[in-house]
Structure formats: structure tokens, C-alpha cells
LUMLOVEX-575364 format. One record per atom (N, C-alpha, C, O, CB): residue in one letter; x, y, z. Coordinates in steps of 0.2 Angstrom, whole numbers, plus 5000, padded with zeros to 4 digits. Glycine has a CB too. Layout:
AXYZ;...
end
This chain:
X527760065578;X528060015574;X528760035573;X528960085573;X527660015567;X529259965572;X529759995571;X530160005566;X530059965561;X530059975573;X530460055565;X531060085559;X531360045557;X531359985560;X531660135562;X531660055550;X532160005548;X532660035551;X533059995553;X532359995541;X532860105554;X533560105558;X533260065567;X533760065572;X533960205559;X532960045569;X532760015573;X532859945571;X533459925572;X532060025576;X532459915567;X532759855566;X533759835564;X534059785565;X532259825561;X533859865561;X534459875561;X534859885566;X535359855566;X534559935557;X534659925573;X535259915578;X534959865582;X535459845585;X535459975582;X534359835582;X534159775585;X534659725580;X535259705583;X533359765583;X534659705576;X535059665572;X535959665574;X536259615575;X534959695566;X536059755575;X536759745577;X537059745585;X537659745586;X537059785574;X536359735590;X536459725596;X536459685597;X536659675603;X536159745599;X536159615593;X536159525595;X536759515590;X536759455588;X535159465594;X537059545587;X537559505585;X538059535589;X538459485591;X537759505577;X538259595591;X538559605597;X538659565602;X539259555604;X538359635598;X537959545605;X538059475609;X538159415610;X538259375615;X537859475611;X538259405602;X538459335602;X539159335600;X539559285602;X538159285598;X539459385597;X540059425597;X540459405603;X541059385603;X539859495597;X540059435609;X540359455616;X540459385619;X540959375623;X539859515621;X539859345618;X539659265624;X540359245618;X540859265622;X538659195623;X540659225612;X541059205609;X541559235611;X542059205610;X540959205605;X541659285614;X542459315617;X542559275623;X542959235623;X542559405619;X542159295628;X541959265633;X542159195633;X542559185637;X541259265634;X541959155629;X542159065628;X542859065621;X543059015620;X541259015624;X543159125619;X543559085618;X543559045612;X543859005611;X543559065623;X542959075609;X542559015603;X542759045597;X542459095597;X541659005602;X543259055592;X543459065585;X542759075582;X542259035583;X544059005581;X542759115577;X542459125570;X542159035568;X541659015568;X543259155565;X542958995566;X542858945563;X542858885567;X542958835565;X543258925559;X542658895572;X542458855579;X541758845579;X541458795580;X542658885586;X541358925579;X540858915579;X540358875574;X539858845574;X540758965581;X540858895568;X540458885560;X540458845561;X539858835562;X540758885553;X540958785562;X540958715563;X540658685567;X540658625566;X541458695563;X540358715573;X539858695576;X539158695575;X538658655576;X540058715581;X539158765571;X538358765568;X537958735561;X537458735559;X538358825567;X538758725559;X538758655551;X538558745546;X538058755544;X537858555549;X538858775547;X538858845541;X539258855539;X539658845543;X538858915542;X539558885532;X539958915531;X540358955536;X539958955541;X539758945527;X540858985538;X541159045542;X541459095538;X541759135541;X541759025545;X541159105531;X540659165525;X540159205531;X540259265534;X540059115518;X539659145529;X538859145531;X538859165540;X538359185542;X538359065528;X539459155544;X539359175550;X539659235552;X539559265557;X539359135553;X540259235547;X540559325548;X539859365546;X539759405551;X541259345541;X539559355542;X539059425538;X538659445546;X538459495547;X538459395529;X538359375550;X538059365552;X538259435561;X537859465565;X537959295551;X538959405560;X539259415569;X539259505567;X539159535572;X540359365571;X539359535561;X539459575559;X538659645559;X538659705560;X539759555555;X538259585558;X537559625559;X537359665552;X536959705552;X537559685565;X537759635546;X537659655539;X536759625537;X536359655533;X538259605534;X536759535541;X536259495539;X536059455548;X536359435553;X536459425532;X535359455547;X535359455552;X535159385554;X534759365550;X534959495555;X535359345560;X535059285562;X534659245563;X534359245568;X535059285564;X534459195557;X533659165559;X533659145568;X534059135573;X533559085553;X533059145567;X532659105577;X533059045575;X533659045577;X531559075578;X532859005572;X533358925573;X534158955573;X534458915577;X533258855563;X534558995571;X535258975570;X535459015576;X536059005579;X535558985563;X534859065577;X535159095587;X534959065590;X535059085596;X535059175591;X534558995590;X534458955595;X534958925595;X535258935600;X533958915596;X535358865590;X535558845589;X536558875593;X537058855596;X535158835583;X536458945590;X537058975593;X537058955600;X537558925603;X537159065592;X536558975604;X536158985613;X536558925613;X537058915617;X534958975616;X536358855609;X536358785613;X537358775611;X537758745615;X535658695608;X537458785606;X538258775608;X538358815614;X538658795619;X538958805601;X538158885614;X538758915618;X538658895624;X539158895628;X538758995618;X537858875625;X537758855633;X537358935636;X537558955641;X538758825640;X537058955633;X536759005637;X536159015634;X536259005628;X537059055638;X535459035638;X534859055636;X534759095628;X535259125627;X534659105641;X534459095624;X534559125618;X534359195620;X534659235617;X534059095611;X534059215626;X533759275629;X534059325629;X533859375629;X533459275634;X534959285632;X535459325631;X535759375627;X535959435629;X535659305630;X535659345620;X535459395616;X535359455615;X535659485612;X535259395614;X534759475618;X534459515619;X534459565623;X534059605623;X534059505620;X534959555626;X534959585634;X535159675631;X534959725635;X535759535640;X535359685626;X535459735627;X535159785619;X535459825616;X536159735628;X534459755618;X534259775610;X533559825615;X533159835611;X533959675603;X533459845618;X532859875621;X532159825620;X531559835622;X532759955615;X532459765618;X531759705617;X531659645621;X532059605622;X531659665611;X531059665624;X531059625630;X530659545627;X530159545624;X530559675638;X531159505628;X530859435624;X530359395631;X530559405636;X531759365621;X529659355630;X529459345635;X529659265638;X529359245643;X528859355633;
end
């Protein structure tokens, strides 16, 4: 079963990665807000890994950025099926 410090760096390994696909493209802070209809409050806390991403709004990140939501993941030790 996992730790809260497990889920905690899970948390701050997929915001890392959407972090990184966002450097990658080049997508602002307030680029993405406004693509996700969020605050850019509510998606700083998120990119930061303070609060962690609902399933709908990292899918939702997956379909602006153009890449698999699985992405994400790639570097949390969790293998998504």
C-alpha cells in the first residue's frame, strides 16, 4: 500500500511532466488556464504538485497538449494499463 510520501512524489512527478510537455510547447501558465477554462491560481498550485490533478483535468491537459495522458506517468514508478 502506498505512503503518503509515495503519493506525494507521485503527485509531484505528473506535475513535473506536464511542467516539462509545457516547456516543450512553449505553452505559458496562462495559456494553458485558458485553454483548460481554470483559473491560473488553480493551475499554478496544480503544476507545483501542492494539489494534485483530477483524471478529467490531466486528460483534458493530455488533449490540449496533444499527447497520451500516459505521458504523465512516465516517470512516477506507475505503470498505467
Amino acid at each position: 500500500m502506498p505512503t503518503n510520501d509515495d503519493l506525494r512524489r507521485t503527485v509531484e512527478a505528473i506535475a513535473a511532466e506536464v511542467r516539462a510537455e509545457m516547456a516543450r510547447q512553449q505553452k505559458s501558465q496562462r495559456d494553458m488556464a485558458a485553454a483548460l477554462g481554470m483559473p491560473q491560481q488553480v493551475l499554478q498550485i496544480r503544476l507545483v504538485g501542492r494539489r494534485s490533478f483530477r483524471a478529467e483535468e490531466l486528460a483534458l491537459v493530455a488533449e490540449v497538449l496533444g499527447v497520451p495522458v500516459t505521458n504523465f506517468f512516465a516517470h512516477t514508478g506507475e505503470h498505467a494499463a
